[in-house]
C-alpha positions as semicolon CSV with decimal commas, in nm:
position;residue;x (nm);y (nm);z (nm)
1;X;5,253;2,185;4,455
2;X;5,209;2,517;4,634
3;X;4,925;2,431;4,818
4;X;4,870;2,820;4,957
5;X;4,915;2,951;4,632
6;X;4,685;2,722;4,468
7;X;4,434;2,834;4,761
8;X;4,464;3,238;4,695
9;X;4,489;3,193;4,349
10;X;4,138;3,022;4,367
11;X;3,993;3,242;4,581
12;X;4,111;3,556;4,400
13;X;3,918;3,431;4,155
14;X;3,625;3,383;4,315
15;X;3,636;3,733;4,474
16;X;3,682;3,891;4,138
17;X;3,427;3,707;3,984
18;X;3,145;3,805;4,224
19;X;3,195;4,148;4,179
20;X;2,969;4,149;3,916
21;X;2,693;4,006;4,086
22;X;2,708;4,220;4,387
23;X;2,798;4,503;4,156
24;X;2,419;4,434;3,989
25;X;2,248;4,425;4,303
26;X;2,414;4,756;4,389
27;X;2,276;4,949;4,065
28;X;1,944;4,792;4,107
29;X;1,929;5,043;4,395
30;X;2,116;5,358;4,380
31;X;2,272;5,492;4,069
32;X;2,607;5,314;3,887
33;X;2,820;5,620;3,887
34;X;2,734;5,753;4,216
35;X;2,761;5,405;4,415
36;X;3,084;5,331;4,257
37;X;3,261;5,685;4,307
38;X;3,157;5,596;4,670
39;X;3,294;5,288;4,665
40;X;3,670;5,441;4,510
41;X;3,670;5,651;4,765
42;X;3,598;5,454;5,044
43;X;3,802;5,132;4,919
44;X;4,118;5,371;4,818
45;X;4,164;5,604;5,126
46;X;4,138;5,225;5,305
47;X;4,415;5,090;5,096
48;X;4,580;5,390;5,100
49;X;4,611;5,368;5,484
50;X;4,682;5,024;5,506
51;X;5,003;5,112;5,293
52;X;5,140;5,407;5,482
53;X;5,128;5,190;5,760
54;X;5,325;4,951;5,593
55;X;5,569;5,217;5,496
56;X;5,445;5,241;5,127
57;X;5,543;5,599;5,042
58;X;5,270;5,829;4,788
59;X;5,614;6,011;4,616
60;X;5,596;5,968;4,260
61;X;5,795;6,089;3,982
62;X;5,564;6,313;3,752
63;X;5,607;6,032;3,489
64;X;5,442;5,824;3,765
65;X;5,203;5,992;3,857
66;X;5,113;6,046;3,521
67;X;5,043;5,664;3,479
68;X;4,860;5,620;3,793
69;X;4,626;5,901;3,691
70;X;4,551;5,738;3,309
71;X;4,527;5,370;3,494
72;X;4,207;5,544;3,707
73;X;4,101;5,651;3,462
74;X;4,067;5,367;3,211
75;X;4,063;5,069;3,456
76;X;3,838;5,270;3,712
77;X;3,643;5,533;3,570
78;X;3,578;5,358;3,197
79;X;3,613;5,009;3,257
80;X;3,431;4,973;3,566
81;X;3,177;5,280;3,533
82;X;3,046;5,151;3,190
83;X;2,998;4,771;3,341
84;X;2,837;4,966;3,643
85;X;2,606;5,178;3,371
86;X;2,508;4,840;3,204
87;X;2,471;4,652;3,462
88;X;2,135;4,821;3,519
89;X;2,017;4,610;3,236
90;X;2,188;4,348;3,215
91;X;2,280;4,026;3,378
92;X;2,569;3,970;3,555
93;X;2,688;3,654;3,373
94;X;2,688;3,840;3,040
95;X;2,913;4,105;3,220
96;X;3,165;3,850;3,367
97;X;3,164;3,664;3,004
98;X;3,270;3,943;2,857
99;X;3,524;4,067;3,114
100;X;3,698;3,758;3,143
101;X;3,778;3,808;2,770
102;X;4,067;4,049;2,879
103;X;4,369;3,786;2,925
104;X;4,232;3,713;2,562
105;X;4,233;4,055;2,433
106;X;4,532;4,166;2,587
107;X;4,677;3,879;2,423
108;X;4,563;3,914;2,069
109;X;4,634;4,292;2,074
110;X;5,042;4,227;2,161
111;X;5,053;3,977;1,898
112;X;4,888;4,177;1,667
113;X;5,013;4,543;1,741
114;X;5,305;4,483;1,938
115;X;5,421;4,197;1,750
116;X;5,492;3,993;2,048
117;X;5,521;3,636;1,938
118;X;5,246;3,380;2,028
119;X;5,272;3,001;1,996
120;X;5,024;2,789;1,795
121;X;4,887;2,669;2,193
122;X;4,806;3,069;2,237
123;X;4,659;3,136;1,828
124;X;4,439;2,822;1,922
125;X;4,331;2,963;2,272
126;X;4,285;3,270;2,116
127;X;4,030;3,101;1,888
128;X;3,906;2,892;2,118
129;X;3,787;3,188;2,335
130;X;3,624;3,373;2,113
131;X;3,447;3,089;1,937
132;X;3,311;3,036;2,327
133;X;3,168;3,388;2,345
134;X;3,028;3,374;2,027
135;X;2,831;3,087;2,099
136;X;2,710;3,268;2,445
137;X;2,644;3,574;2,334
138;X;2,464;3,475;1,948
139;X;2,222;3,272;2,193
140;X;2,135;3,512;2,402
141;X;2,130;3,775;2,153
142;X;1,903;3,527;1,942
143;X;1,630;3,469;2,254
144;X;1,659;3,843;2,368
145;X;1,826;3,825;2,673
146;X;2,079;4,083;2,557
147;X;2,103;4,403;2,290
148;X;2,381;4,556;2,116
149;X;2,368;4,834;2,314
150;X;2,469;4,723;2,683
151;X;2,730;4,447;2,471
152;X;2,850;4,791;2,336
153;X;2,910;4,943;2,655
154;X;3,077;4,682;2,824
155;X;3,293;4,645;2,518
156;X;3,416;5,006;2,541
157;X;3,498;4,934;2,877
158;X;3,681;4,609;2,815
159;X;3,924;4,758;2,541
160;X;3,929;5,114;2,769
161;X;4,111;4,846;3,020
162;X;4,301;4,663;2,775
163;X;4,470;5,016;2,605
164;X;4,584;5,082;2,977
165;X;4,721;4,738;3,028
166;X;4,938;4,720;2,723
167;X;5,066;5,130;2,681
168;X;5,130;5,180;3,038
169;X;5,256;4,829;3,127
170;X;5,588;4,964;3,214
171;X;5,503;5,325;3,311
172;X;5,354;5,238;3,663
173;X;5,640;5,179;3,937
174;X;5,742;4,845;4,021
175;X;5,717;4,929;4,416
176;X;5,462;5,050;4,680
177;X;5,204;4,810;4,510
178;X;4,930;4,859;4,773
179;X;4,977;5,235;4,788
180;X;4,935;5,292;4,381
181;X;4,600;5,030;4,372
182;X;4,505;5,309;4,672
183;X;4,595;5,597;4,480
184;X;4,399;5,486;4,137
185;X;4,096;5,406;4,311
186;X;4,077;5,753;4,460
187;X;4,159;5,865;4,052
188;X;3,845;5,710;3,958
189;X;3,616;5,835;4,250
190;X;3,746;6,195;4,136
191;X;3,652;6,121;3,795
192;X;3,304;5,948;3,855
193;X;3,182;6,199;4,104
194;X;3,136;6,516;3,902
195;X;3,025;6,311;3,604
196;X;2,753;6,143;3,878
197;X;2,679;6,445;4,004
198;X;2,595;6,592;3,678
199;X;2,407;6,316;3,484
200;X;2,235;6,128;3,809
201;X;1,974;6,178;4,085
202;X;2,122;6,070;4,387
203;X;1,882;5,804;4,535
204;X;1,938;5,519;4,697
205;X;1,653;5,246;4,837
206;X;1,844;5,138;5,174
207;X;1,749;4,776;5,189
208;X;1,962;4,534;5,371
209;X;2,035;4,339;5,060
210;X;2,177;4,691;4,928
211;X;2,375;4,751;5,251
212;X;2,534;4,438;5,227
213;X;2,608;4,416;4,852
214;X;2,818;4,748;4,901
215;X;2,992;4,646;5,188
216;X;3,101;4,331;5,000
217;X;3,224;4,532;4,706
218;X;3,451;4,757;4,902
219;X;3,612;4,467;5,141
220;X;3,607;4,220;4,905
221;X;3,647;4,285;4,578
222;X;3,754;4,581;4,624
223;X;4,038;4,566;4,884
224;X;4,106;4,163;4,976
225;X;4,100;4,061;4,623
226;X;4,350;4,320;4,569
227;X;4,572;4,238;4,850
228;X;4,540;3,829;4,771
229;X;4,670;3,938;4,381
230;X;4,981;4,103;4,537
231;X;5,062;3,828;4,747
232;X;4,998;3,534;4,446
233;X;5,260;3,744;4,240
234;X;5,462;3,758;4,485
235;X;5,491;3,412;4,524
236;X;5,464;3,309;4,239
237;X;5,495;3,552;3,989
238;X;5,230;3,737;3,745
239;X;5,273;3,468;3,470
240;X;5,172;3,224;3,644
241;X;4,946;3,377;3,877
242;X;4,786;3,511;3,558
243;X;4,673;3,182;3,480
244;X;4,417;3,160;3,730
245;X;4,169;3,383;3,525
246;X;4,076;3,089;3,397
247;X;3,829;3,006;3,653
248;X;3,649;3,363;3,593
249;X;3,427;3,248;3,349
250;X;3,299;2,914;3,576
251;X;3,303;3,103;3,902
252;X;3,134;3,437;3,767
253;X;2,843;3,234;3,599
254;X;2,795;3,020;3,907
255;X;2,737;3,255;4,133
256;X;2,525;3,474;3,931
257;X;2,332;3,222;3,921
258;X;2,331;3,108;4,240
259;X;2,288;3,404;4,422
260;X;2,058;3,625;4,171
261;X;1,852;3,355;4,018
262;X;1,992;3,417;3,653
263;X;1,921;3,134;3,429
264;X;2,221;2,937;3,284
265;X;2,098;2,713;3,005
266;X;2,322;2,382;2,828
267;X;2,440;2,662;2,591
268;X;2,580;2,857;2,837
269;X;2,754;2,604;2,988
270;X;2,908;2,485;2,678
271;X;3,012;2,799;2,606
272;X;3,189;2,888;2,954
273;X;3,375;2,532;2,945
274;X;3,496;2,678;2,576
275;X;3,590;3,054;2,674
276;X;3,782;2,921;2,991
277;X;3,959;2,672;2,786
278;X;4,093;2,936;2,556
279;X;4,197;3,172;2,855
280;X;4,385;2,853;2,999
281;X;4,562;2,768;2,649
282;X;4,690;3,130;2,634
283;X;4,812;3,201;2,950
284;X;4,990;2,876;2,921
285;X;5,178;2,957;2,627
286;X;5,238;3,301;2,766
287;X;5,380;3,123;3,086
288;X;5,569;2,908;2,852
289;X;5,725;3,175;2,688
290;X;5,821;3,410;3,029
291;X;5,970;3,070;3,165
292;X;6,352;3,047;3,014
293;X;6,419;2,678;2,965
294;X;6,681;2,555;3,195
């Protein structure tokens, strides 16, 4: 066993599933689309350096550049902005829930559009899953915890993220990993910040518990979980390094609840055990299928 892998894969997973939780405490005191254009541009002119000094090079072909520009866009600007906008609302276990649907999604979408083939192991993870959010979500829909509305929004977001994955999944280029992450995140600050700028009133309530939320989102989150992804598929490739997202749904939960307070009831738990079940049973029949047999 890969002992290091197994530890960054974990704690990639960990990083990305707190961002929602430090994400809500962020909107809870300055406005979504301002905080996070702030955060793009901070987080990619960081990454951005830290890649020129590794020799990373910004020269793109148009065609390229063309892809990093629509990746900002959907993954930065629509995906996270309309998590950011809901987040005001809502908790941050119902955003993770419904964000660690996308290894799901993504799946379901080649199988159904791109025809990609998909064992009986990934139909019944497919399944699986979304019997697991159902169960969340009817609950909490049920008691009033959540409304249409903010499940709307995130939604949008979610399939804004899966349309980049799967029509520019071979558009991006394959090197100068650290420099492109750099270069979308600066995309999406461009995008946000007129549209903030426009629709919000720039106030922030500087508490400590603000300060350090938005610190955490820019060097954690933002920039080490980033960096810890590049090395896992390095080393082990993105199949299986894929597989990890698994954990999102038991690590985002937890520490929404540990850190915010948010109440996790015996349905909720059920229902996380089922969702991550399904993400495992899919990426392991996609792993089974990127793995020639010997």
């Amino acid at each position: 066993m890969d002992l290091k892998a197994v530890i960054a894969g974990v704690g990639f997973a960990l990083m990305w599933s707190s961002a929602f939780t430090s994400a809500r405490i962020v909107v809870m005191d300055a406005p979504p689309l301002a905080a996070l254009a702030v955060r793009f541009l901070i987080s990619g002119l960081v990454a951005v350096s830290i890649a020129a000094a590794l020799g990373q090079s910004a020269r793109l072909s148009r065609a390229h550049w063309g892809a990093v520009a629509m990746f900002g866009i959907c993954q930065n600007a629509l995906y996270l902005g309309l998590n950011f906008v809901a987040l005001q609302w809502y908790e941050a276990s119902v955003a993770v829930i419904i964000a660690s649907m996308l290894p799901l999604v993504v799946a379901a979408a080649s199988w159904l559009i791109f025809k990609e083939k998909l064992s009986w192991l990934g139909i019944g993870g497919l399944v699986t899953g979304c019997a697991g959010v159902i169960l969340i979500m009817g609950g909490r829909i049920g008691s009033g915890g959540v409304d249409l509305f903010g499940i709307a929004l995130m939604g949008a977001g979610l399939l804004s993220l899966v349309a980049a994955t799967l029509l520019l999944r071979d558009a991006l280029p394959r090197g100068n990993l650290l420099m492109i992450v750099g270069l979308q995140m600066l995309v999406g600050s461009a995008v946000l910040l007129p549209v903030a700028l426009a629709l919000e009133t720039w106030e922030v309530n500087w508490t400590w518990r603000f300060a350090a939320a938005f610190t955490y989102t820019i060097l954690v989150p933002g920039i080490a979980a980033t960096v810890t992804w590049f090395w896992l598929v390095r080393r082990v490739g993105p199949t299986r390094a894929a597989t990890y997202h698994f954990l999102n749904p038991f690590l985002g939960v937890a520490v929404a609840a540990f850190v915010l307070g948010e109440t996790i009831g015996l349905r909720d738990v059920a229902g996380v055990m089922i969702v991550a079940a399904g993400i495992l049973a899919v990426q392991i029949s996609r792993r089974a299928k990127a793995v020639p047999p010997a």
